[in-house]
VOGU-3710 file (C-alpha; in Angstrom, 3 decimals, decimal comma):
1> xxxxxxxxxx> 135,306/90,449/102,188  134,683/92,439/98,492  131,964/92,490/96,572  133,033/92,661/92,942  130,074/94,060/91,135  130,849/92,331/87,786  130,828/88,837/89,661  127,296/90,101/91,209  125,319/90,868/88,313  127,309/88,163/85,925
11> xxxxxxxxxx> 126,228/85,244/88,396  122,694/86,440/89,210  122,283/86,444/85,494  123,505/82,677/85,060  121,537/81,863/88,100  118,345/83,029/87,010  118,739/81,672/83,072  119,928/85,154/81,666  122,598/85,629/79,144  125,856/87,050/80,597
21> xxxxxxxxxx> 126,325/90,842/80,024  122,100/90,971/79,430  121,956/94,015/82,333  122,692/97,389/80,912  126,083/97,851/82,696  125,179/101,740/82,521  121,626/101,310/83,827  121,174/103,834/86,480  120,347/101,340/89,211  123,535/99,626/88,483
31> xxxxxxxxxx> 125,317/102,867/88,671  123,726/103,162/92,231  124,454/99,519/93,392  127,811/100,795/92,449  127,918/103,859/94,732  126,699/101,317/97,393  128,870/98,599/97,249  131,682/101,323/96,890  130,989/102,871/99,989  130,285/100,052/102,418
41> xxxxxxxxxx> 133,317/98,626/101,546  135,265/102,307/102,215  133,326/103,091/105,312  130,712/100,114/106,477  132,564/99,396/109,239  130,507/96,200/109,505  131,772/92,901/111,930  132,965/89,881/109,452  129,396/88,535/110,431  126,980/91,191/109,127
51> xxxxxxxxxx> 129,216/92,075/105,970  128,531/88,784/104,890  125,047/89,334/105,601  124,395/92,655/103,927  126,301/91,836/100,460  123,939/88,801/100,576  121,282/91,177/100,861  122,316/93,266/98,314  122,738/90,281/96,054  119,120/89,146/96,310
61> xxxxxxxxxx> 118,146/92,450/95,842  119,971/92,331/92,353  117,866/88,984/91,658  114,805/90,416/92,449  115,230/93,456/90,413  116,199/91,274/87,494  113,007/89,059/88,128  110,825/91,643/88,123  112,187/93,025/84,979  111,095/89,576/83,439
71> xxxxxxxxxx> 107,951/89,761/84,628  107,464/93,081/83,506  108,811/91,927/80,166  106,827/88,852/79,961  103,569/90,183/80,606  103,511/93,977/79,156  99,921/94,964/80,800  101,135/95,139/84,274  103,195/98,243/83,852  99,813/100,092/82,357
81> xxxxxxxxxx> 98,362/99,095/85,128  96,477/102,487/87,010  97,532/103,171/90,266  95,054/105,200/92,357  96,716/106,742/95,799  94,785/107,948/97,776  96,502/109,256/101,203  100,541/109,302/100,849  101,883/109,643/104,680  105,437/111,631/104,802
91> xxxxxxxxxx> 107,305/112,493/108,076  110,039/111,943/110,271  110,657/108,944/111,560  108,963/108,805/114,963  106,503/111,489/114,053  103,839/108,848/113,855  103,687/107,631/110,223  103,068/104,044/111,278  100,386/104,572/113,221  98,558/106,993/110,725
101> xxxxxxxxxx> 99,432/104,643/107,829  97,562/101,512/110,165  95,213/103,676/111,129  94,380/105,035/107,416  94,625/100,943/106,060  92,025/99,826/108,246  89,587/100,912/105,578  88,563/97,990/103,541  88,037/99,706/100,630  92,212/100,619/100,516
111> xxxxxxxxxx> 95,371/98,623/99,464  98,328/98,814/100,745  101,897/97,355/100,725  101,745/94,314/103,443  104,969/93,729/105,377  105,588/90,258/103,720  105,335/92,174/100,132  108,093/94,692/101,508  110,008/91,881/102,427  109,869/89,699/99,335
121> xxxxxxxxxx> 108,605/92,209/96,837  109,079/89,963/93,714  107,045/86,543/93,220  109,262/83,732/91,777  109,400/84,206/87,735  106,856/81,542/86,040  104,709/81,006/89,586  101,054/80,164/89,721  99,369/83,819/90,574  97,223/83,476/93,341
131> xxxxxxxxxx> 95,899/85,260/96,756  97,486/86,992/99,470  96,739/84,383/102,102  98,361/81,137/100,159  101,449/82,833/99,121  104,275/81,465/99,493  106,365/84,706/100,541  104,080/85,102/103,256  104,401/82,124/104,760  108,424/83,069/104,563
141> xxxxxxxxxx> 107,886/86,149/106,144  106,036/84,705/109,149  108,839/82,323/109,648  111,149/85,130/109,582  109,401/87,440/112,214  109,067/84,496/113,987  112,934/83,835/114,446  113,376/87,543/115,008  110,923/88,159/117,826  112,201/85,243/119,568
151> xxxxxxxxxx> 116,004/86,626/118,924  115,366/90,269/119,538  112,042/91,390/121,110  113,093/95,026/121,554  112,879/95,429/117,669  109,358/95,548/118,271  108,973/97,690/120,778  110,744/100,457/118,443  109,103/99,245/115,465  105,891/97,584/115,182
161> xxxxxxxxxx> 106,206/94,328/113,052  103,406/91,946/111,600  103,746/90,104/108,089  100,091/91,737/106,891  100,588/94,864/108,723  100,931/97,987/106,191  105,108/98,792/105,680  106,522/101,114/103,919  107,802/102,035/100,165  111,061/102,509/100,780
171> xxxxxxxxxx> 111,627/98,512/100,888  110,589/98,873/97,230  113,326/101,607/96,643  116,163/99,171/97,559  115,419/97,237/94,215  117,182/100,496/92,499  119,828/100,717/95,423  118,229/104,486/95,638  116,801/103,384/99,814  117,630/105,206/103,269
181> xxxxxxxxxx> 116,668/101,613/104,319  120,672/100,369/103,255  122,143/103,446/106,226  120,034/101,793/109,129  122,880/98,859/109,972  125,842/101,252/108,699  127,332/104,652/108,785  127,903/104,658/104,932  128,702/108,737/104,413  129,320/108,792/101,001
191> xxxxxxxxxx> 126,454/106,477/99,966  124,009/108,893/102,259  125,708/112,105/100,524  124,682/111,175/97,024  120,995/109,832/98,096  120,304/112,938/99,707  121,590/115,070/96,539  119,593/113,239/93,692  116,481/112,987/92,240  115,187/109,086/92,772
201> xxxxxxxxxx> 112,270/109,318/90,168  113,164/106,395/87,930  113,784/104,443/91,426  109,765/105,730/92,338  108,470/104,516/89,246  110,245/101,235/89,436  108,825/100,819/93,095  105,250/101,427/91,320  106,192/99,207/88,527  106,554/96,344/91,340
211> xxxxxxxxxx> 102,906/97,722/93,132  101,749/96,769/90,151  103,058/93,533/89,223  102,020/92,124/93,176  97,957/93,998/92,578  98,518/91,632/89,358  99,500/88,889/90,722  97,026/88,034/93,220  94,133/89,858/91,521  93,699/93,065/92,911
221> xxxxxxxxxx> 90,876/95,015/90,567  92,672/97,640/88,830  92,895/101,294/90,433  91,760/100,662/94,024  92,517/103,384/96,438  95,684/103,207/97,831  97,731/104,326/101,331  101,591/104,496/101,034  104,510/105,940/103,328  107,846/106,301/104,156
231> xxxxxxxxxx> 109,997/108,932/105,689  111,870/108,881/103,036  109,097/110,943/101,119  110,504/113,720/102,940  113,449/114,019/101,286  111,846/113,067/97,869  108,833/115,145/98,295  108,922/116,848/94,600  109,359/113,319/93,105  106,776/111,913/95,043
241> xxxxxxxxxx> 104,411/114,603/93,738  104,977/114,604/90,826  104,492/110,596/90,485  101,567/110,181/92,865  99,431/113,247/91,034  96,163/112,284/92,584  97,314/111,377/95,802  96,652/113,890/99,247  100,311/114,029/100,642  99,940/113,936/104,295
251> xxxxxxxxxx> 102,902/115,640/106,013  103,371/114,426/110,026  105,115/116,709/112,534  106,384/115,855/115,888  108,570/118,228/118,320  112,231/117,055/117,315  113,826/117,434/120,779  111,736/114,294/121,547  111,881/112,746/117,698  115,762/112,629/117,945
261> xxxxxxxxxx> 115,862/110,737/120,249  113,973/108,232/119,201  115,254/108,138/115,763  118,843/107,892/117,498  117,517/104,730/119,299  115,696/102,515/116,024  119,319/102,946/114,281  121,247/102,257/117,571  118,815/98,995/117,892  120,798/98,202/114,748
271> xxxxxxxxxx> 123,763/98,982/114,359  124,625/97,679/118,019  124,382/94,200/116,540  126,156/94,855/113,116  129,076/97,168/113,797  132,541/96,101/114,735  132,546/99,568/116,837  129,368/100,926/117,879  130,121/104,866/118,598  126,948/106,594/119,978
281> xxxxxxxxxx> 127,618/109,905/120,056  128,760/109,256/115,924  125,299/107,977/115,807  123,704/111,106/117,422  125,652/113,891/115,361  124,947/112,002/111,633  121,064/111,456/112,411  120,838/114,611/113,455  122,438/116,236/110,609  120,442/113,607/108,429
291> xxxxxxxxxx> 117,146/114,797/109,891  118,235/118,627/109,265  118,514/117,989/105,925  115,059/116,212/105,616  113,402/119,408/107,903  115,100/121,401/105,274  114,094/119,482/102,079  110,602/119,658/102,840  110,404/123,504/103,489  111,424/124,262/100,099
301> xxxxxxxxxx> 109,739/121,765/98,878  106,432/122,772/100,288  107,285/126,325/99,210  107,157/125,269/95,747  104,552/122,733/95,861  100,095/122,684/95,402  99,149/123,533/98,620  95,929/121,597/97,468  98,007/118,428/97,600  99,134/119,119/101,478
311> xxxxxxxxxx> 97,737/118,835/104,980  99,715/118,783/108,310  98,973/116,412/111,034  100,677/117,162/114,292  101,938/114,404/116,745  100,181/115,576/119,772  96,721/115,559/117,879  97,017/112,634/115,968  97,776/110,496/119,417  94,750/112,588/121,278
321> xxxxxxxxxx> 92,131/112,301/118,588  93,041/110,065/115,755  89,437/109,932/114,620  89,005/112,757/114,064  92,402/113,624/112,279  91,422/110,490/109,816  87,888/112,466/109,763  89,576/115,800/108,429  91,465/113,926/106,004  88,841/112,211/104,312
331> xxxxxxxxxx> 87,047/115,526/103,820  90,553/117,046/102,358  90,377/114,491/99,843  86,571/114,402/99,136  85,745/111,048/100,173  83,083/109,785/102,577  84,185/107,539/105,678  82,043/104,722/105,421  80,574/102,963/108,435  82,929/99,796/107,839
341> xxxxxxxxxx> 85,642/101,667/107,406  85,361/103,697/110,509  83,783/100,857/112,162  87,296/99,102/111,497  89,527/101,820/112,944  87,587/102,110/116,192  88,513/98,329/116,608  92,310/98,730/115,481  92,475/101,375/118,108  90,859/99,761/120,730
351> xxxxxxxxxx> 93,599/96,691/120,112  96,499/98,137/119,718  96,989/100,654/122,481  99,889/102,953/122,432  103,019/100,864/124,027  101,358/97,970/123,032  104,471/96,159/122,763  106,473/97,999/125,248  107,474/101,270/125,897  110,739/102,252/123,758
361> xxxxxxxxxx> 113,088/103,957/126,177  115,618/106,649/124,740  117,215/109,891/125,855  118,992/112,537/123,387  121,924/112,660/125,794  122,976/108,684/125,194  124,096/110,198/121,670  125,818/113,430/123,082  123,339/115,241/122,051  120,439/117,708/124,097
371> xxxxxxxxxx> 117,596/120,790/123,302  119,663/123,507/122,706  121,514/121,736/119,844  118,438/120,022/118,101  116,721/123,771/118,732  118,954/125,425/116,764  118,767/122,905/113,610  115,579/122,994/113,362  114,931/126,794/113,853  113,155/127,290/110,201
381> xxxxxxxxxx> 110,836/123,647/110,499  109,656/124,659/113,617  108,505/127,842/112,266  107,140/127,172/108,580  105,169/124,510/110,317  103,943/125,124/113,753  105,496/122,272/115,209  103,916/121,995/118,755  106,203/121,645/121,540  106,197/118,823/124,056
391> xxxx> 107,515/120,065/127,244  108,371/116,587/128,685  111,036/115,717/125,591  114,701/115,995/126,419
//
């Protein structure tokens, strides 16, 4: 199968009422749909199955992007809308973003990006605005996690999944094709090459631009406090703060002889079920490459960053005392924890144990990998940050 890019956009504009040739061909998301398309057609390596699947994807995305654009242009306020972040979480995956970020959004004084948002970020152009609980994209998403837990349960064991659970940002990225989120089902080198090697700002501001258009549409008051994150911040952590100025960026660390692994496993998970050939020990060399370059990204990016806009929160801590990590960070950013909102955390932990789900089994060597090779990439992370060591990883 080929995706012809002109075909894309020029039907996705008929479809949705839009003049043929009404995208800016040299728009630089369209440039980066085009690096995408390009290379999973070079090297996706998908089955016929999950090709289909994936340029449908990538298709909606278009739609969505163009939606939003109308809705942007239809109603000029949203986009001066204020955006006030308050905590942005950036780690590794595995380092335990998600369960800061849960832990964090228990406060009900703080927004955040719900799963069913992530997964249908754009509300259909001309509907009725209205509340969280009646939309219709949530009632879609529940339907979806439905089908998927029955399908494949083991998804969440890696990866927590509830349609009003907090999710991450980068879902919002894939609206300017600028996402890690399109490598997960693929091994698509040239794609990953040119993410890693370019600044994504306009593709930040556009995921902001759609914050704002969902606060909008179901009346959320203006400038409430705000939790976002995304391992993907890691690699982007200049652009992030520089377009998040208020926000304390919380950076998670985690020994990566034990991370690897488990990062190995989530894409695995994946691309077991997509790829015509599944090669492990591919997988293990290209994530752990991919996570070298994050480690790396954020050391000189912290070198040249505030250090009033950074605190570290280590793995082993934040599983031992959560409390009173979430304590420490309030104080960093000057805010009291109310009763409510600690009164709220106390009950998400009590709920949702650690393994809730299942434990999520994974061992560096299933990807040809083991300590003495993840050691020595991550020499200069370990030491600018202190990582703490976990004696049972391997």
């Amino acid at each position: 199968m080929k995706l012809e890019l002109e075909s894309l956009l020029a039907d996705t504009e008929a479809k949705i009422g839009l003049p043929v040739g009404h995208v800016d061909r040299r728009a630089d998301w369209v440039a980066n749909l085009r690096r995408l398309v390009e290379s999973v057609a070079a090297e996706g390596g998908f089955h016929a199955e999950s090709e289909v699947a994936c340029f449908g994807q990538v298709a909606n995305f278009v739609r969505e992007r163009l939606v939003a654009e109308q809705w942007l242009a239809r109603e000029p306020g949203i986009a001066k809308r204020a955006i006030a972040v308050r905590f942005v979480v950036a780690g590794m995956g595995r380092s335990g973003t998600t369960f800061l970020q849960r832990l964090l959004s228990c406060d009900p004084d703080v927004s955040f990006l719900p799963t069913w948002q992530a997964m249908n970020a754009v509300p259909a152009l001309g509907a009725e605005r209205c509340a969280r609980a009646v939309d219709p994209r949530r009632q879609a998403t529940l339907r979806f996690l439905d089908d998927l837990r029955a399908k494949h349960p083991e998804a969440f064991r890696i990866h927590p999944l509830d349609a009003d659970a907090p999710e991450e940002e980068v879902f919002l990225l894939q609206h300017s094709f600028a996402s890690m989120l399109f490598v997960i089902p693929t091994p698509i080198p040239r794609y990953s090459s040119w993410l890693n090697a370019t600044d994504h700002t306009g593709a930040y501001r556009f995921a902001l631009d759609l914050i704002r258009l969902n606060e909008w549409f179901e009346g959320t008051s203006e400038g409430r406090p705000r939790v976002m994150k995304s391992p993907q911040f890691l690699l982007d952590l200049e652009v992030v703060e520089r377009v998040v100025p208020d926000a304390l960026i919380v950076q998670t660390h985690r020994d990566p002889v034990d991370l690897v692994g488990s990062y190995c496993s989530t894409y695995a998970d994946s691309r077991k079920r997509t790829q015509a050939r599944f090669d492990p020990i591919a997988l293990g060399a290209e994530r752990l490459a991919q996570l070298h370059t994050m480690a790396e990204r954020a050391v000189s990016a912290r070198a040249k960053g505030d250090p009033r806009r950074f605190v570290d929160v280590h793995y082993a801590r934040l599983v031992a005392e959560p409390l009173a990590v979430v304590e420490s960070l309030y104080a960093r950013a000057g805010v009291p924890l109310s009763p409510s909102a600690r009164g709220a955390m106390e009950r998400w932990l009590a709920q949702n144990p650690q393994h809730k789900a299942g434990k999520h089994a994974y061992a560096l060597a299933d990807y040809g990998l083991d300590r003495a090779q993840v050691e020595a990439r991550f020499g200069r992370y370990l030491e600018r940050f202190g990582v703490e060591r976990e004696a049972e990883a391997g």
